[in-house]
N, C-alpha and C positions, 0 to 999 in steps of 0.2 A: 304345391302343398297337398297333401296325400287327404282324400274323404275322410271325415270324421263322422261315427254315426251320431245320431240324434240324440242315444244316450249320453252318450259320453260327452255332448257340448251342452245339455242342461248340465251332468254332472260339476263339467268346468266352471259355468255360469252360477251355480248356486253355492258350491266350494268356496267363489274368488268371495262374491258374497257374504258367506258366513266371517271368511277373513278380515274382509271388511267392518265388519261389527254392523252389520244390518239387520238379524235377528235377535240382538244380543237382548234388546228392554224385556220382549214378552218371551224370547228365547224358543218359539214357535215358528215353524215355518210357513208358508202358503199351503191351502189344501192340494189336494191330487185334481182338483177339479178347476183348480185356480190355475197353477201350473200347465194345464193341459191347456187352456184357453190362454195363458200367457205364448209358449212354445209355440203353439197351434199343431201340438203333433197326440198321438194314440194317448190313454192309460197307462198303457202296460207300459210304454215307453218310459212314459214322467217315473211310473213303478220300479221299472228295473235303474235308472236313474237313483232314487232313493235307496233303493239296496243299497248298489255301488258308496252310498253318501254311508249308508249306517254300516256298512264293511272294512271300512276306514274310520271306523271310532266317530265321523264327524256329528253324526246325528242320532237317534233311537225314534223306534217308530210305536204309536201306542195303539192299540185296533180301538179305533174307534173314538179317538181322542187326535192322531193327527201324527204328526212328526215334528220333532222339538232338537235343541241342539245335543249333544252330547252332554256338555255340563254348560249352563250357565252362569257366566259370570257375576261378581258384585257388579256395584255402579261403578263407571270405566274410568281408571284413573290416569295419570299423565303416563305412564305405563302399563301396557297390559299385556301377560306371556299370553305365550298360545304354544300350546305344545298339546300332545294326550296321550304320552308315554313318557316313561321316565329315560332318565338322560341316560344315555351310554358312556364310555369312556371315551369314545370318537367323539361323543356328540359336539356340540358347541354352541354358543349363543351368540346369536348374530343382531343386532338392532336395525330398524330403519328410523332416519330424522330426516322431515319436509316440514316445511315451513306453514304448517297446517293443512290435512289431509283434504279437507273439505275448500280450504278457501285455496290450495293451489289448482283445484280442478278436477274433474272427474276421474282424467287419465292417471293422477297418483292415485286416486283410491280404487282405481282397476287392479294397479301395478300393485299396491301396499297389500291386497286378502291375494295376489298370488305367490306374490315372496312368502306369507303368513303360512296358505297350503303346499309352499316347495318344503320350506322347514320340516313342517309338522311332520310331512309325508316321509321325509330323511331322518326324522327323530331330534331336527335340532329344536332349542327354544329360540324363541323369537319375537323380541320385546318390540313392541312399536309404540309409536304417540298417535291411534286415533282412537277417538271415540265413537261410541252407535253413529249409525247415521242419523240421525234426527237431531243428537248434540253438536254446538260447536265444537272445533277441534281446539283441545288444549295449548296446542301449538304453536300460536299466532304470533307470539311477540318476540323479539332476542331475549328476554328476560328468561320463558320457558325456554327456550330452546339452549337458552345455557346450562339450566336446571336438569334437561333432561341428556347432557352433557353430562356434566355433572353425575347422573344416574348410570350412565353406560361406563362412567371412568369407575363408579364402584362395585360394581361389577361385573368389571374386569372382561367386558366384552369381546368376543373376536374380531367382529369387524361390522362394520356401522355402513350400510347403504343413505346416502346422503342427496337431495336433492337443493341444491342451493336459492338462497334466497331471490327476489325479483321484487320489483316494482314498489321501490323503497330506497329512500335516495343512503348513500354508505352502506348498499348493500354486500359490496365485496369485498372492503373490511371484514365485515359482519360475515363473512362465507370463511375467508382467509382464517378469523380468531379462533371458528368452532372446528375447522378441519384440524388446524395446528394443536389443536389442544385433547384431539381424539389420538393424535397419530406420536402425539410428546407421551402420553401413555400405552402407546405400543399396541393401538387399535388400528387394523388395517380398515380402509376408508375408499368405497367405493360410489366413484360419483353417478346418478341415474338420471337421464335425458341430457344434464348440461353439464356446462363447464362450471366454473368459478368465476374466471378472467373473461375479460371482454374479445369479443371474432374478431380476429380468428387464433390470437393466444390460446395456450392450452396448457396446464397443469401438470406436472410430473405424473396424476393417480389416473388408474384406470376408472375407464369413464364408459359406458353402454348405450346407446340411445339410439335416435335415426338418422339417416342422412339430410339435414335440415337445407340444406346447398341446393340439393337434389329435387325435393322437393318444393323446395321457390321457381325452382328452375321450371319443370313440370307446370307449375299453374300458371306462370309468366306462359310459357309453349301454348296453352293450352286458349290463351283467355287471345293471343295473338292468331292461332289458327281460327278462333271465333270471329275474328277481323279488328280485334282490336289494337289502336295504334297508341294512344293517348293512356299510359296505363302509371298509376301511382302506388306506393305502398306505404301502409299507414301502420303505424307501431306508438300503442300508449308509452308516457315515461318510466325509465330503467328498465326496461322492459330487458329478458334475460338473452345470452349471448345464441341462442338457437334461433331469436328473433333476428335476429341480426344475421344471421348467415342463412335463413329464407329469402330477406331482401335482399342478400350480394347475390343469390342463387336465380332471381327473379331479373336482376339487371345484370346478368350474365345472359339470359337467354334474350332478353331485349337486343344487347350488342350481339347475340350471335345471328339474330334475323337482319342486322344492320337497321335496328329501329333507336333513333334517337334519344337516349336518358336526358329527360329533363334538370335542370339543376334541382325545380323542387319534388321529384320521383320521389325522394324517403320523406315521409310527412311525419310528425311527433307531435300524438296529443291527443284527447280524449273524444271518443264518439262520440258521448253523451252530446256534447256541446255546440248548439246549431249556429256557430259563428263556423266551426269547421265544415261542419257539414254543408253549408253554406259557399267555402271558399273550394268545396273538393267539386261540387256541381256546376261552378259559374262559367257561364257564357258556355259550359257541356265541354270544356275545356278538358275534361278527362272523359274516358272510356268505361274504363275499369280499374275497382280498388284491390288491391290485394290487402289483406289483413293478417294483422299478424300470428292471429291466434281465434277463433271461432266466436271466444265472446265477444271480441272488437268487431265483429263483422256483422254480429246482428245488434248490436249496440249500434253501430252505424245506418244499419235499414233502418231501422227505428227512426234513426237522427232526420233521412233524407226524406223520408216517408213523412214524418211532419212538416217539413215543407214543400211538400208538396210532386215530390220527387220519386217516380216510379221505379223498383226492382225488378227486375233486369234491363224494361225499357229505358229508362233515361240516365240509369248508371249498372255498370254489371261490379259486383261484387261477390267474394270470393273469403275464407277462412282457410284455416289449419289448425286441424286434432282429428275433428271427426268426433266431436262429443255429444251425448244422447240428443242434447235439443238442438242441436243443427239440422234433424229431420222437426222439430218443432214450430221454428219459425217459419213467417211466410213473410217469403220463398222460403223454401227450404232451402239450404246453404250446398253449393258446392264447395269439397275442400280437401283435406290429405291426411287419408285416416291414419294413426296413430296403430301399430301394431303392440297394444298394452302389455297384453299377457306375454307375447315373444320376447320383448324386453326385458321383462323382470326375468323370463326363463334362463336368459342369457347372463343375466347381471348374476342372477344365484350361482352357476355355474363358475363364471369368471371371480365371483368372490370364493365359492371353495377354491380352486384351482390356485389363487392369488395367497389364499391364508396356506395354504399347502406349500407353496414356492414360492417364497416372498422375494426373490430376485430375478426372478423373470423381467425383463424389462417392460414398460408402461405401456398400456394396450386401451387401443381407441377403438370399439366393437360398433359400425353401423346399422342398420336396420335398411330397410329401404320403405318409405312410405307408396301408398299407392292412393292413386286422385279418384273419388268421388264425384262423378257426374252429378248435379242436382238444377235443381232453378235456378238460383240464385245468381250463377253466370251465365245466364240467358241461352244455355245451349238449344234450348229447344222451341224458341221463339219462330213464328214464321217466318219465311224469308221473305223479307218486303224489298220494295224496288233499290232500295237506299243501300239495305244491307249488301243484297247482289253486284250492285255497283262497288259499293268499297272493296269486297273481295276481289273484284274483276282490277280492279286500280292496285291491291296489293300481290294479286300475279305477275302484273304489268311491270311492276318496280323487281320483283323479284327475277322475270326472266333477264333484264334486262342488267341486271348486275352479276346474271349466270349462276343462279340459284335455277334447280330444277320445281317448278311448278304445285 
């Protein structure tokens, strides 16, 4: 990936931002002084950063009062354009629908203010369902999310970036009714991070996200070269089909070390709950959890921690996103950070491209994740006698089955 200077990645940072609807209540940005201690970089920098922002219509700067958004909107409704030019005859109107911006998780409201500033930046409109950050999102129930169907069918949208539901039982009904019903009105429909159908099914529509296989595989490698043998993966219910093809990806690199899969390797069920947390430490019968998603995995420290169960020491646990508070908690979480902004880059494109040549045949665009060393999987613990032995016992196994060392 080619340097980016400092300008140009607050630029990014405070653009996705504005997308996002984070300035939207006071419509005010951070001072120059604030930013420069948030960044930790020069003045001038955060300075010529803000140019860049108010050169692109996104903000105006007032001497001595601050910097404020370009236009502020009303209070945010189950729709909100975002455009700040008028439409061309090229232009077009693309919508994004998630199952609530705020409560599917950070990484769609990374993804949802850079689709927001891909649009604006192309001159198209670009209707989404979130509100300020400080509001819940409108989003939350099938009822809106028919409603705001409903809104994109009148219209007459070009094509609707869609994120499908999870963790909610008939949630793929519930995926199947609102796609069928965007695409019965001649809205092209592009799926962002998952599928619809359950792993490793896949849907006729083009779909964008990262390689989820890949990256189970990677933190299974990785928690195994730490020396661990005894390793579990833990997934709350309905949990979406990306969950699900991290842990075939995790028990693939298990059998490629020739490490045993237990029968109960895939665990389902809530962190919170110290009857699991309970059954996942007994008798130290596991090693390491893999989780399936970052909040399950400090949801789970938490769980093991009240009984009395130390992180990293007496269990190594591990996530997937790489989302803000996974440097938060202690430990802080090793996991496989989520490339947000690349994704949406790619989904904008593959959706022009898609609404430009609707017969192109259906296109499944990977990412590749990349792992995050942190605490949490105890890489950096000292090597005590214990440890060094089991390593020296998993060489042993290994030369002997003609694996190199």
């Amino acid at each position: 990936m080619p340097h980016e200077s400092k300008h140009h990645l607050i630029y990014q940072a405070l653009a996705t931002e504005i997308g996002a609807g984070r300035y939207r209540d006071k419509g005010k940005l951070p001072s120059e002084a604030q930013l420069v201690n948030r960044f930790k970089v020069s003045r001038p920098t955060v300075i010529r950063a803000l140019r860049d922002l108010q050169a692109d219509g996104l903000v105006t700067r007032r001497v001595g009062a601050g910097t404020f958004l370009a236009t502020v909107p009303p209070q945010p409704l189950p729709l909100q354009p975002l455009r700040t030019q008028p439409l061309s005859s090229q232009a077009l109107e693309l919508g994004l629908l998630v199952p609530g911006v705020r409560k599917a998780g950070e990484i769609f409201e990374v993804m949802a203010g850079e689709l927001a500033r891909l649009a604006r930046s192309a001159g198209h409109m670009f209707w989404w369902t979130g509100g300020s950050s400080e509001d819940l999102d409108p989003v939350a129930t099938l009822a809106n999310a028919e409603k705001i169907c409903d809104q994109f069918i009148q219209r007459r949208v070009a094509g609707v970036f869609f994120a499908s539901f999870e963790h909610m039982a008939k949630c793929e009904t519930t995926n199947v009714t609102l796609v069928n019903r965007l695409r019965e009105a001649g809205i092209t429909v592009m799926l962002l991070d998952r599928d619809m159908l359950p792993f490793p099914l896949r849907t006729e529509l083009d779909l964008v996200g990262i390689d989820n296989f890949l990256g189970g595989y990677i933190l299974a490698q990785h928690l195994i070269k730490l020396g661990c043998q005894r390793i579990k993966f833990l997934a709350v219910p309905y949990s979406a089909p990306t969950v699900m093809s991290r842990m075939a990806g995790a028990r693939e690199a298990m059998l490629a070390e020739n490490i045993e899969v237990p029968r109960d390797f895939f665990q389902v069920g809530y962190p919170e709950d110290p009857k699991l947390a309970r059954q996942l430490t007994a008798a130290r019968m596991t090693d390491a959890v893999i989780c399936g998603n970052d909040h399950t995995a400090a949801a789970l420290i938490r769980s093991v921690h009240n009984i009395g169960i130390n992180v990293p020491r007496g269990l190594r646990v591990v996530g997937f996103d790489d989302v803000h508070y996974a440097t938060l908690v202690s430990p802080a979480l090793t996991t496989m950070h989520q490339p947000c902004r690349e994704i949406a880059t790619m989904a904008f494109k593959s959706m022009l491209s898609r609404i430009s040549d609707p017969t192109t045949p259906p296109r499944t665009i990977m990412l590749s994740p990349s792992l995050v060393v942190r605490e949490s999987c105890g890489a950096y613990l000292a090597q005590s006698g214990n440890d060094l032995a089991k390593k020296k016992t998993i060489l042993k196994k290994r030369t002997a089955k003609g694996k190199p060392a």
